[in-house]
N, C-alpha and C positions, 0 to 999 in steps of 0.2 A: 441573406437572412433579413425578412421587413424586423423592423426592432420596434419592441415593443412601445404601448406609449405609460406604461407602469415604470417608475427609473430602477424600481430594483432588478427588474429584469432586463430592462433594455444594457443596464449596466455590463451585468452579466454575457449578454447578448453579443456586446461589441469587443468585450474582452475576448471571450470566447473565441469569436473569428480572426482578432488577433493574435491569436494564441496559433489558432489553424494555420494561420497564411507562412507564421513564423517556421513550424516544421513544413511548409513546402518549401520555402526559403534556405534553410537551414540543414535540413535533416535532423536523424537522432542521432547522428555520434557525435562525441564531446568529451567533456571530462564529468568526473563525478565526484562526490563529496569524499568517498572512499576509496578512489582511487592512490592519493598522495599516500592515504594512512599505513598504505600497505609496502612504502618505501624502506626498505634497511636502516637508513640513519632517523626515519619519523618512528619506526618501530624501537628500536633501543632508545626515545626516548621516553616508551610508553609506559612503564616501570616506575617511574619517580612523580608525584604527583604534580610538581613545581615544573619538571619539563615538560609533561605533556600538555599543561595547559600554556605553556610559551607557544609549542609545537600550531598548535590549535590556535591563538595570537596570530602566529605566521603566516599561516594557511590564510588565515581569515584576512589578516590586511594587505597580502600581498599572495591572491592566490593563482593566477595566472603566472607572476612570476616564478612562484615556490614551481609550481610543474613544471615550467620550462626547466628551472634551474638541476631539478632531479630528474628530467628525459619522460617525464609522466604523459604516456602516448593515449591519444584522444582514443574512446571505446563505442558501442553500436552494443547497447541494451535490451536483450529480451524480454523485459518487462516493459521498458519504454514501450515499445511494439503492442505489446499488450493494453499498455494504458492509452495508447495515442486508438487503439481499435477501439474499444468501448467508447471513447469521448464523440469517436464520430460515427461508430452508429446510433447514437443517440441524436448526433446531430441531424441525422438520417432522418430518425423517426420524428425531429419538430419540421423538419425544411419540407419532408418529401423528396430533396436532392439528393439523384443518383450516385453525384459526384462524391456525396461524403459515404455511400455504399461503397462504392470502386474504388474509394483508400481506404479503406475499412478492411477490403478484402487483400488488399497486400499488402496492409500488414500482417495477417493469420496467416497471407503463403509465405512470409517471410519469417513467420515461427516456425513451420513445417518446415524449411529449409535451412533452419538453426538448430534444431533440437539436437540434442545429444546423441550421437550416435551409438547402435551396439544397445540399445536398451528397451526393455518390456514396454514401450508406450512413450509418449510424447512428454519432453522433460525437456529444463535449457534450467541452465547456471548463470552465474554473474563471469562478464570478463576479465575480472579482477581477481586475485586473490583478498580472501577472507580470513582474516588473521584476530584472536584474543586467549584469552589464557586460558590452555587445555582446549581452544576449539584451533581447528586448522581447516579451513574448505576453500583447494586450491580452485583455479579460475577454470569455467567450463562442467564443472561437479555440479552435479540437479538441484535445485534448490525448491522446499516445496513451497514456498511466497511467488514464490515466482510461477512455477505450473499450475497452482491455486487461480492464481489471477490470468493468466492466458487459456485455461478450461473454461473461466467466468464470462471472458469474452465472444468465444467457439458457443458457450451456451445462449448468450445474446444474439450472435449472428444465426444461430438456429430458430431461436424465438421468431426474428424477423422475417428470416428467408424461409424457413422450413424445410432449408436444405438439409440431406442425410448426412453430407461430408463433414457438418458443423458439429454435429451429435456425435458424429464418428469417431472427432479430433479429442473431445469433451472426455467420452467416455477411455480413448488412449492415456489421457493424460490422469483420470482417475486412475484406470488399470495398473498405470506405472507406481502410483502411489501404494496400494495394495500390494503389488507384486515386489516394489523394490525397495521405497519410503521406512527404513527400520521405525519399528514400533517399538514402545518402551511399556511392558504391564506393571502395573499399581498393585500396591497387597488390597487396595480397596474392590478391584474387578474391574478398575477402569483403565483406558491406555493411551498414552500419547505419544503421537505421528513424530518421526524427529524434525528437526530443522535441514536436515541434509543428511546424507551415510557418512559416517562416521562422526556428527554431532551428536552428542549423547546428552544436550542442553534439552529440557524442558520447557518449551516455550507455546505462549499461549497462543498468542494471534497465528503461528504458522502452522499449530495446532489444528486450530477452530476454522482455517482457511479450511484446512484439506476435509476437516467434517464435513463444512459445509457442501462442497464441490460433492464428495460422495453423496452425500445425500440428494441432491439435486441429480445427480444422475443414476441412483438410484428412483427418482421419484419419477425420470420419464423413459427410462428404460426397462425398472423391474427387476433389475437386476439382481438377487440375494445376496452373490459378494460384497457387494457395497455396503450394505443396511448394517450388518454388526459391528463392523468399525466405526463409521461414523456415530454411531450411538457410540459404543465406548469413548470414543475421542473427545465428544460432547458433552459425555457425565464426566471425564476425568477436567476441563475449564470449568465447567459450571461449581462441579463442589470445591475449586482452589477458591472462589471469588471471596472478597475481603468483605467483614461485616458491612462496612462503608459503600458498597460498590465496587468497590477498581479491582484490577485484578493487575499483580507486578507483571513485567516479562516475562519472567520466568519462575519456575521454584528454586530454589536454591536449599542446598544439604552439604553442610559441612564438610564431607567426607569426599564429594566430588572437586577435580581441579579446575572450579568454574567458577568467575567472579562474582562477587554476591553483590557488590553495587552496583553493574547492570541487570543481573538477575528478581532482584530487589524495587527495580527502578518501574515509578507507574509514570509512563509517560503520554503524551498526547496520541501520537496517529499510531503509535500499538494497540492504545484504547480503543483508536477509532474503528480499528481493523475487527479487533472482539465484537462490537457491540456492533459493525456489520455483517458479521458471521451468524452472528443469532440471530439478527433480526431477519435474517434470508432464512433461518433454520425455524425460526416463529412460523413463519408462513405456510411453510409447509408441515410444522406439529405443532396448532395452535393447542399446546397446552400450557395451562396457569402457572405451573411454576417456569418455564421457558420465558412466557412474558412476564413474570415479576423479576425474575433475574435480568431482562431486558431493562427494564423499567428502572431497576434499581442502580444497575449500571450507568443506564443514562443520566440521574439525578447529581450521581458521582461526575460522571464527564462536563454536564452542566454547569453545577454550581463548581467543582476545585480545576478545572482545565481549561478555563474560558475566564476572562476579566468581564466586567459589563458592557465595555466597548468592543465586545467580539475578537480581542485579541487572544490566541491561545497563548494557555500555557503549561510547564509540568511540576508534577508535586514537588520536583525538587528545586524550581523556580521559575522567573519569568521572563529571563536574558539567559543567551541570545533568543530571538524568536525565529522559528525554524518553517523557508516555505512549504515545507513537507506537513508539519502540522499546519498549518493554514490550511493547505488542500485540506487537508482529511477533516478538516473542520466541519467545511462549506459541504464536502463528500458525504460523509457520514450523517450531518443535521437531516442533510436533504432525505437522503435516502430513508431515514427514521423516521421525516416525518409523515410517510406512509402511514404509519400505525401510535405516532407517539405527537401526544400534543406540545408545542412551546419548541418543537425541533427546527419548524420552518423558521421563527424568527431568530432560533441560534444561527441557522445559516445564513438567515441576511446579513446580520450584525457583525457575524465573520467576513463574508466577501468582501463590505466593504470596507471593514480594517482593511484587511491584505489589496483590495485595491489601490487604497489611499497611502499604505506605507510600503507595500514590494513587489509593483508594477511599474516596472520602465517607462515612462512617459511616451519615450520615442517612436518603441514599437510595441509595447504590453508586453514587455518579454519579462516575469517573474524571478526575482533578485532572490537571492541566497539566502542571506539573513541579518535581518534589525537587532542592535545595540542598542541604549538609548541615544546615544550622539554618533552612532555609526552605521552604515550599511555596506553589506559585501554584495557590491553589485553582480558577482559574475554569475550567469546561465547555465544551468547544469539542464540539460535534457528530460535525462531519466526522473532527476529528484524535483526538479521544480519545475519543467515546462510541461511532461505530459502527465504529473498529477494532478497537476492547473487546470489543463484542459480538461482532463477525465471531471477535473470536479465542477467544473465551473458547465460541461455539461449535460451534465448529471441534474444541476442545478435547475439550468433552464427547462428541460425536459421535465423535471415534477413541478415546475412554478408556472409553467409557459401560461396557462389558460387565463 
């Protein structure tokens, strides 16, 4: 890749291929942020508030240790897969290189050859179990963040290629949503997607994925199953959104056995996820209030989830800094600033934070997460090398010219 003679993108630029070289090197299996948490003795300490932030201490300054010490076996992510596809057919569309088509394209066969078996359409879960209070989604169970974002990529490689197998895979992975994905109806008339079967959590961003994706394949198929869902899915986020902008994780009701301070919680790359989801869903219903609620959300994301030095942060604070928010920093700015001004230079301002404080010198390999006086160096795949990638090209691709 010629690098630019601009440094915010040449920056971007070289990170980026280091970032590439790193998963031919490496591959995607590894560990992951949520792998330990779902250990026996890390879960009985998740109950008392003083233990589980010890728990979490532990993890963090000794995290390679802590897995070894509890048998925590390295996993191969089908979201990695997914995000490591989009990063580089994007890189595709700045190089012209075939090369970054041809691992583009296996990683999608190597969705097709994970997905879940036994099921209406194309679906893949986490390899881990999923554990919190009242939710349980053992390891392998559909998740729909996950088929969200592996449809988004099957719809990219169709963009480019205008191959049928791409639209094919898209529209599967809808199909399974509709067909399998429990729905929860509102006395309002609206309804949201769950998080997975047998999650009964209300939640936004995995919500607004699957809107979106229906929509979108509704928009190039034509299809009438698609369209009343994702309209329902799409009025039931839009009317939760909070005077201010933000929209929590989730809703939260009393009466369900669901924790209210994650539910509650407005955090960074959830937000970023929402205000990705609309603003793909703007595009194709440029209507007023879709873009005000765009708008207003991002003024929210702006000014409370960002410091001036393009460090994210979450309403509930700004330690530790998390590489997952960082991508979706640089992810989301970029991609918004399609349609929304002051977006581009949030993502400059971002990248280069997270360049200058949680990129591995050695080989660009994206660290965990900054402390003030501390960093957890270790490389997590899934959470922080291919949302790196995906965002960092993503980046280059709307700045490149």
């Amino acid at each position: 890749m010629q690098l630019s003679n601009n440094p915010d993108i040449a920056i971007a630029q070289e990170w980026v291929g280091e970032l590439d070289q790193w998963i031919c090197r490496n591959g995607l299996r590894g560990y992951d942020p949520f792998d330990v948490k779902q250990h026996p003795l890390l879960r009985a300490m998740q109950g008392r508030r003083l233990l589980r932030r010890a728990s979490t201490v532990l993890c963090d300054l000794f995290p390679v240790l802590m897995r070894r010490a509890l048998r925590i076996a390295p996993t191969e992510n089908p979201k990695a897969h997914a995000l490591a596809a989009l990063g580089r057919l994007r890189l595709f569309q700045v190089t012209g290189d075939d090369g970054f088509l041809d691992l583009a394209r296996r990683h999608l066969q190597w969705l097709r050859e994970h997905a879940c078996p036994d099921q209406p359409g194309l679906c893949w879960g986490y390899p881990f179990t999923v554990r919190g209070k009242g939710v349980e989604i053992p390891a392998g169970m559909p998740v729909a963040v996950v088929g969200a974002i592996a449809g988004e990529a099957y719809l990219l490689a169709h963009e480019i290629t205008g191959a049928a197998e791409y639209l094919d895979a898209a529209r599967a992975v809808a199909a399974y949503c509709i067909a399998a994905l429990p729905r929860m109806p509102q006395p309002d008339g609206t309804c949201c997607f769950a998080y997975a079967p047998g999650d009964r959590r209300r939640v936004h961003n995995a919500n607004l994925l699957v809107a979106e994706l229906l929509a979108r394949v509704h928009a190039l198929t034509g299809e009438a199953a698609f369209a009343a869902p994702a309209d329902a899915a799409l009025r039931f986020t839009l009317s939760r959104q909070r005077e201010d902008g933000s929209w929590p994780y989730g809703e939260y009701d009393a009466a369900e056995p669901f924790e209210e301070e994650l539910l509650r919680l407005v955090d960074h790359h959830h937000t970023g996820f929402v205000l990705r989801a609309l603003h793909r869903i703007c595009l194709l219903r440029p209507e007023e209030a879709l873009r005000d609620a765009l708008r207003k959300g991002f003024r929210y994301y702006q000014q409370k989830l960002f410091l001036p030095s393009g460090m994210p942060v979450n309403a509930y604070g700004r330690y530790p800094v998390d590489i997952h928010a960082c991508a979706e920093g640089v992810l989301c700015c970029a991609v918004l600033s399609e349609s929304i001004a002051g977006a581009k230079n949030q993502a400059i301002r971002s990248m280069r934070w997270t360049w200058y404080r949680l990129r591995r010198p050695d080989d660009g390999a994206p660290m965990y997460r900054a402390y003030p006086a501390y960093t957890v160096r270790i490389v997590f795949p899934r959470w922080g090398v291919a949302w790196m990638h995906r965002a960092l090209a993503e980046y280059v691709f709307r700045f490149r010219a």
